[in-house]
N, C-alpha and C positions, 0 to 999 in steps of 0.2 A: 270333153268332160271337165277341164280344168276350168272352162266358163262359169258351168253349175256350179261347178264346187264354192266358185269366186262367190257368186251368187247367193249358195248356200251361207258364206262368212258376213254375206251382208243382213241376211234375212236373220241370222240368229243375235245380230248386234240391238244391245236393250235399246228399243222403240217406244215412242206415245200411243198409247192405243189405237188413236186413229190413224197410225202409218206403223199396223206390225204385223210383220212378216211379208212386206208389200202391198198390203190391203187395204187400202187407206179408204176412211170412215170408221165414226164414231155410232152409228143409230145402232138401234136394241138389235133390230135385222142384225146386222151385221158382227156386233159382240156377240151374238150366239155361235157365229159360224167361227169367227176367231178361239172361239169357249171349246168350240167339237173338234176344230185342230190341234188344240192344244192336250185335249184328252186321249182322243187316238196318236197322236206323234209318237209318246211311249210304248205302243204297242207294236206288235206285227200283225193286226187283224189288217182285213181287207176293207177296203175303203169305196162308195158307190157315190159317187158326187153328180148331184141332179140339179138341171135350172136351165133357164132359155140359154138361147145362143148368145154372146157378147154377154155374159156375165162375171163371166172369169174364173172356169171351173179347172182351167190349167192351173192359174195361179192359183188356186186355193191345194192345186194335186203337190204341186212344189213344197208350198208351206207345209204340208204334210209330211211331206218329203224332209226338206229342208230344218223344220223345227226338233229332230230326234239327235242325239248328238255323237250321232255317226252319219252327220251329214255329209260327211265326204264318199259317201260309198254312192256308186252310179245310180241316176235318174235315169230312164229308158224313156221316151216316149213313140208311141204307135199309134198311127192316128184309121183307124180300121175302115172308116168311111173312104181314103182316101188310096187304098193296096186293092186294087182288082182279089177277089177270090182267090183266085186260080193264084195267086202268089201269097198271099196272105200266111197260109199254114205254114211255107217255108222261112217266110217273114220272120213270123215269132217262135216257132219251135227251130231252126235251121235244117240241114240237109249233108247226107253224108256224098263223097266223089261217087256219081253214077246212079242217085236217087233218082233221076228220070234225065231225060235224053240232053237237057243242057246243062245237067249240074256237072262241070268237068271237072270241078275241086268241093273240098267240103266248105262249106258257113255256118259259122256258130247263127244261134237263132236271139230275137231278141230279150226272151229270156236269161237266154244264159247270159246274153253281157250285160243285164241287168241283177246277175247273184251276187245276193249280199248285201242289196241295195230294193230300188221300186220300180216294176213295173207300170207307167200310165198309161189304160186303155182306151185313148178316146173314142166316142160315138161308137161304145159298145151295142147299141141297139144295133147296128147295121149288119153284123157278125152273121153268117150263116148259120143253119143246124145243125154242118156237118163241124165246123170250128168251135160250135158251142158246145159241142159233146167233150172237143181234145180239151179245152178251157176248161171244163168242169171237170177232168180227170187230173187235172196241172195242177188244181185249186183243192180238191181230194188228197192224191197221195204227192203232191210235192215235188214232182218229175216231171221233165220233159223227153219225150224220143223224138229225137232230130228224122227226119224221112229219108230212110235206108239203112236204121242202125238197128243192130241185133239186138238192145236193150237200153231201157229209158236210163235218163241223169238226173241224180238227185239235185234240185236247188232249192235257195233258201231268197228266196223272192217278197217282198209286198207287193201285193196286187191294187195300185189304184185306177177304179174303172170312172166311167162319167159319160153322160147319156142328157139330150135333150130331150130326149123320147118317154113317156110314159111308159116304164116296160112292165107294171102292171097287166096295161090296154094290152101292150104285145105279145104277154103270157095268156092274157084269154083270148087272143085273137089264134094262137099258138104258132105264133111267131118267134118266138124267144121262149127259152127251156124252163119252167117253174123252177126244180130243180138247181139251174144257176143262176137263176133269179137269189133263190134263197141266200146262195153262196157267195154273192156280190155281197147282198144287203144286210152285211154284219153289223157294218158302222155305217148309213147314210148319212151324208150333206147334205142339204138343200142350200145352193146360192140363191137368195133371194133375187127379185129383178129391181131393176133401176129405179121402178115407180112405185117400190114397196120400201124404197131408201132412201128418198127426195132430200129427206134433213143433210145427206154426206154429200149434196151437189155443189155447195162450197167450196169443202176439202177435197173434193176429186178435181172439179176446174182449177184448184188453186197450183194441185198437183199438175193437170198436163201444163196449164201456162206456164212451168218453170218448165217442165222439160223439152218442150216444142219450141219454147224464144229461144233455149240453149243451143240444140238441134240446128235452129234456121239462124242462129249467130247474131239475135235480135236482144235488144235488153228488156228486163222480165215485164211485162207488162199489166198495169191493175187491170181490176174488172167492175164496168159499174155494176152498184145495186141493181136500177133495174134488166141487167142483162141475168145477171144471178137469179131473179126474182119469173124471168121470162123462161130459162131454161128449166126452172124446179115447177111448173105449168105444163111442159112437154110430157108426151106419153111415153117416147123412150123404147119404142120396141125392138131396138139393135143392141138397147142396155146401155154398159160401160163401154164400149167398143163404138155406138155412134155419137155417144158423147163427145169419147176423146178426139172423135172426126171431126163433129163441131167445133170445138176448141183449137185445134190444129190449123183449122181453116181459118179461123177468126186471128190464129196469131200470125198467119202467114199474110191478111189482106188488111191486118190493122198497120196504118201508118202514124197513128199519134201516140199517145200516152196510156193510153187507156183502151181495153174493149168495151164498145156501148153493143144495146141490143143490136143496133143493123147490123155488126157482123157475125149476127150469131143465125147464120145460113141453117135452116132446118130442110128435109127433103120436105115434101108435104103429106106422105105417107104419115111422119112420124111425128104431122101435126096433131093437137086433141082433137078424135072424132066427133059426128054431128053425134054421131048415134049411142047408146047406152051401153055399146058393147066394145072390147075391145080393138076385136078383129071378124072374121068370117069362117074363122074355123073354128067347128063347133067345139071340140073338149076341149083347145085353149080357153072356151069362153065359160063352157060351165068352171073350169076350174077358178076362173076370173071369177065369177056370180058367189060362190063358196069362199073363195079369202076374203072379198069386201061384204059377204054378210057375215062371217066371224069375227072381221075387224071390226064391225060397227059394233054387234051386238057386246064384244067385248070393251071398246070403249063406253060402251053409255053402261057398264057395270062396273060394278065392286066384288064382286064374285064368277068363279068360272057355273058354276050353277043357276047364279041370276042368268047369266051369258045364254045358256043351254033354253034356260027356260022362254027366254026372249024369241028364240028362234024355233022352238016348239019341237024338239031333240031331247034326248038324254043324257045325262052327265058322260057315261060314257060313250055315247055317238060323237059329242063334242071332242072327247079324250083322243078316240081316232081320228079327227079332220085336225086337232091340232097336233096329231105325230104325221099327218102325211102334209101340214106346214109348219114345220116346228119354228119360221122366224116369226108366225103369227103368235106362238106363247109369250106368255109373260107373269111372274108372281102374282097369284093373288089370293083373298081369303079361303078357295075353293071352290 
């Protein structure tokens, strides 16, 4: 716990916008999200942070965390994809001596050692029905019952969840409970992906090449232009997470002064495809087809209305596609 906290003293020290609270990048994408952390930090609502994989929805649950100034009080993290069911509930609510046939002493649960402090729920899509019921009663009345005890504990928890999953799609699928849908989705984030923030490829490479030449005991190494220029062309589909892979790689097999483009190793998955689409599953791709025709119709406008009209919509159909991608907003006359 004394790590985080270290962590937390770093993340609240005054930063350049484009390196605050760990977040480094400067594009609109990204001041929005730095904008929604800094709004929800003050509160105790619950927090539902959404976006592909390797975008950094841990890091964004920290600075959540991290930015209120009782940041020293405990960080939990639960990573729900990764706890078999069958131990899951005792995971996070704990267990009293003799709740079932191996508990031979009690465990507090992850809640409780997160009171006072945040709960982070990762890959809360994965959750069960039968867990998303005790969740939505935790998120209700404020209590958990450890499995064996004659009555719940009160705690005083922030719940932050985060999901690459549509959980919309999984509430109509009825996979995932509307009801705690609702309960998550007080205060949504959406992390933007890598290839909606190309302008922060810069400052994110400038970022791992200090800290990977430190790492591997190498001295810091430039970057050419056109290596810069080759990576902000890539599509990026691992995000910030195969980036820094890139970079890592390129400073471990650079022998001169500089990285040029040859060492900037891409797999060839996450070369630019032949074809018009991103990938081959399908709602990643309508969702792709809906940001790059809001992004267009919104760049070739001066108004969110001209925008609408472009795309043959209504002001307010528009007003929904850009709450369900709020880093595609941006001011304009209406």
């Amino acid at each position: 716990m004394q790590l985080l906290r270290n962590d937390c003293r770093e993340f609240q020290r005054s930063r350049p916008l484009e390196h605050r609270y760990g977040i480094v990048g400067s594009s609109r994408a990204i001041a929005a999200v730095i904008r929604r952390i800094e709004l929800v930090s003050a509160t105790r609502s619950t927090v539902l942070i959404t976006g592909e994989t390797g975008t950094g929805k841990e890091l964004v649950a920290r600075a959540v965390h991290c930015a209120r100034a009782s940041a020293n009080l405990p960080f939990i993290k639960v990573n729900c994809a990764a706890i078999p069911d069958a131990l899951l509930e005792s995971e996070l609510f704990g267990h009293r001596k003799g709740a079932f046939t191996d508990a031979t002493s009690a465990r507090r649960g992850k809640f409780s050692l997160a009171n006072g402090g945040s709960i982070f729920l990762d890959e809360i899509g994965t959750m069960n029905g039968g867990l998303q019921a005790k969740l939505l009663r935790v998120l209700q009345e404020r209590e958990v019952e450890p499995l064996g005890a004659e009555r719940p504990e009160p705690i005083d928890v922030r719940v932050i969840a985060a999901t690459n999953s549509d959980l919309r799609r999984l509430v109509a699928e009825e996979r995932f409970r509307d009801d705690l849908y609702y309960r998550l989705h007080i205060v949504p984030i959406a992390v933007p992906p890598l290839r909606e923030r190309l302008e922060d490829i810069p400052m994110l490479v400038k970022h791992f090449v200090h800290k990977h030449a430190v790492r591997a005991g190498k001295p810091v190494l430039s970057v050419d232009d056109d290596a810069i220029s080759f990576l902000q062309t890539s599509h990026w589909p691992g995000n910030i997470r195969e980036l820094e892979n890139v970079i890592e790689r390129a400073v471990v097999l650079t022998t001169g002064a500089a990285i040029t483009r040859d060492a900037m190793l891409i797999e060839p998955a996450a070369a630019p495809r032949s074809t018009s689409i991103p990938s081959l599953k399908l709602h990643q791709n309508v969702e792709w087809i809906e940001r790059e025709t809001i992004r267009q119709a919104l760049e070739m406008s001066t108004a969110k209305g001209q925008a609408a009209r472009l795309m043959g919509i209504s002001p307010r159909a528009l007003s929904h596609y850009l709450g369900k991608y709020p880093s595609l907003d941006r001011p304009t006359a209406g």
